[in-house]
C-alpha positions as CSV (number, residue, x, y, z in Angstrom):
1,X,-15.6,-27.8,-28.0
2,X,-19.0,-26.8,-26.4
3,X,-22.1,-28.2,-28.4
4,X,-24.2,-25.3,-30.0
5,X,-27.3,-27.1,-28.1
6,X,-25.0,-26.3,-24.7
7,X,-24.4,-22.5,-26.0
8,X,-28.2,-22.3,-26.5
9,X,-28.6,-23.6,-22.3
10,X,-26.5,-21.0,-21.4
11,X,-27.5,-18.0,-23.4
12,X,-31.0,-18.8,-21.7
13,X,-29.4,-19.2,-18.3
14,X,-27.9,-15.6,-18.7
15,X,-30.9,-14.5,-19.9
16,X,-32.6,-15.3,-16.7
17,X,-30.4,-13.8,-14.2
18,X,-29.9,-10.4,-13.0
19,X,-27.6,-8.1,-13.4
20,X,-25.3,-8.4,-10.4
21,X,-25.1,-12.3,-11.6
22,X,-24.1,-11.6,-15.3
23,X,-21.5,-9.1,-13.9
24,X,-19.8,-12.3,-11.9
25,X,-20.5,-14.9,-14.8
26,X,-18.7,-12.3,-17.2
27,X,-15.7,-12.0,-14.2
28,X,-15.3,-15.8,-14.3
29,X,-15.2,-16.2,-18.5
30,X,-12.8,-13.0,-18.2
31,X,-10.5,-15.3,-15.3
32,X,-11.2,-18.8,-17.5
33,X,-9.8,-17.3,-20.7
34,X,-6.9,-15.4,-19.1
35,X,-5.8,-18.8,-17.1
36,X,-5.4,-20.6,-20.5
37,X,-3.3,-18.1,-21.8
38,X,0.4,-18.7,-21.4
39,X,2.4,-15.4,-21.6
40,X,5.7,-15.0,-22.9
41,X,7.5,-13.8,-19.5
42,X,11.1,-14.6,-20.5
43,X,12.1,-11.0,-21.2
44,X,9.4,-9.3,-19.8
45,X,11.8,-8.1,-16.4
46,X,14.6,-7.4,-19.0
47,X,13.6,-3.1,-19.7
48,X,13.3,-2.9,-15.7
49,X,16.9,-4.9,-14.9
50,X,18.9,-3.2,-17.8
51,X,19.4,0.1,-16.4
52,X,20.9,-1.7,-13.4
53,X,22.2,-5.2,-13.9
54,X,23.8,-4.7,-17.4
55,X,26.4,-2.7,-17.5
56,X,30.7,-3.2,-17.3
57,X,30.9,-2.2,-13.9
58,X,27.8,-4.8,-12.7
59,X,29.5,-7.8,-14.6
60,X,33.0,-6.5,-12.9
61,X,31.0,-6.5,-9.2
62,X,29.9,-9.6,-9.6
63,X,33.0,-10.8,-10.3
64,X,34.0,-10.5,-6.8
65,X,31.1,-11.3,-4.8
66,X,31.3,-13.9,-1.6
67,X,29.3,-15.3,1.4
68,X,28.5,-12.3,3.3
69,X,28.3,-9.7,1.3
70,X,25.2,-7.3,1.4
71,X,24.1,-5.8,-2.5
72,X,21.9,-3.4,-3.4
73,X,20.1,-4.3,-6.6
74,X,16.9,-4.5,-8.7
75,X,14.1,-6.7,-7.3
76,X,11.2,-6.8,-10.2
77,X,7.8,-5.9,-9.4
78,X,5.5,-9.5,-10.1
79,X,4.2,-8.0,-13.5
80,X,7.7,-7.4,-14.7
81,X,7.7,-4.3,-16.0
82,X,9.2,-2.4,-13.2
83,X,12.0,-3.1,-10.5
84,X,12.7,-1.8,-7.0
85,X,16.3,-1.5,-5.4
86,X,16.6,-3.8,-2.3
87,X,19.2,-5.0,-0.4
88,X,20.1,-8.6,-0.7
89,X,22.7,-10.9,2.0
90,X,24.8,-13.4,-0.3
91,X,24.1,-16.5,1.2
92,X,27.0,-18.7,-1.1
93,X,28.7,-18.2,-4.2
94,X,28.6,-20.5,-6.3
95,X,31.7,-22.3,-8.8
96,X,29.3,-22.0,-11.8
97,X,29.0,-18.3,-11.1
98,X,25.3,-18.8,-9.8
99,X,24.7,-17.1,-6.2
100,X,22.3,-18.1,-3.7
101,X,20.7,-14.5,-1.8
């Protein structure tokens, strides 16, 4: 925990620089607080992949897949929320029921 006598140094530091500096200084607390937050992401992909992955005849498809095959199927977008359909080459199927694409 930051000393008030260190909160006082930088309060007078901001105080001193201009505007175009305080902008960046309040970009980097923004960035420092945001990378010390872990977010929940375990179901985060699960609204854009339901429409697609989780229905009877997905579960039956998968069922059958093997080395070679091409899919067509739900890639998420990195923030989750959203998914694109892209094709994917089935590089081995595994005996736990894993695949590797």
């Amino acid at each position: 925990m930051a000393s008030s006598k260190t909160r006082e140094v930088l309060w007078s530091v901001l105080q001193d620089l201009p505007d175009d500096l305080v902008d960046e200084v309040a970009d980097f607390v923004q960035f420092l607080r945001l990378r010390h937050v872990v977010p929940d992401t375990t179901m985060l992909s699960e609204a854009a992949l339901a429409a697609a992955w989780l229905t009877p005849d997905e579960d039956e498809a998968w069922e059958r897949l093997v080395a070679g095959d091409v899919i067509v199927g739900p890639f998420p977008f990195t923030n989750l929320a959203r998914a694109k359909r892209r094709p994917a080459f089935v590089l081995a199927a595994l005996a736990d029921g894993d695949y590797i694409f």
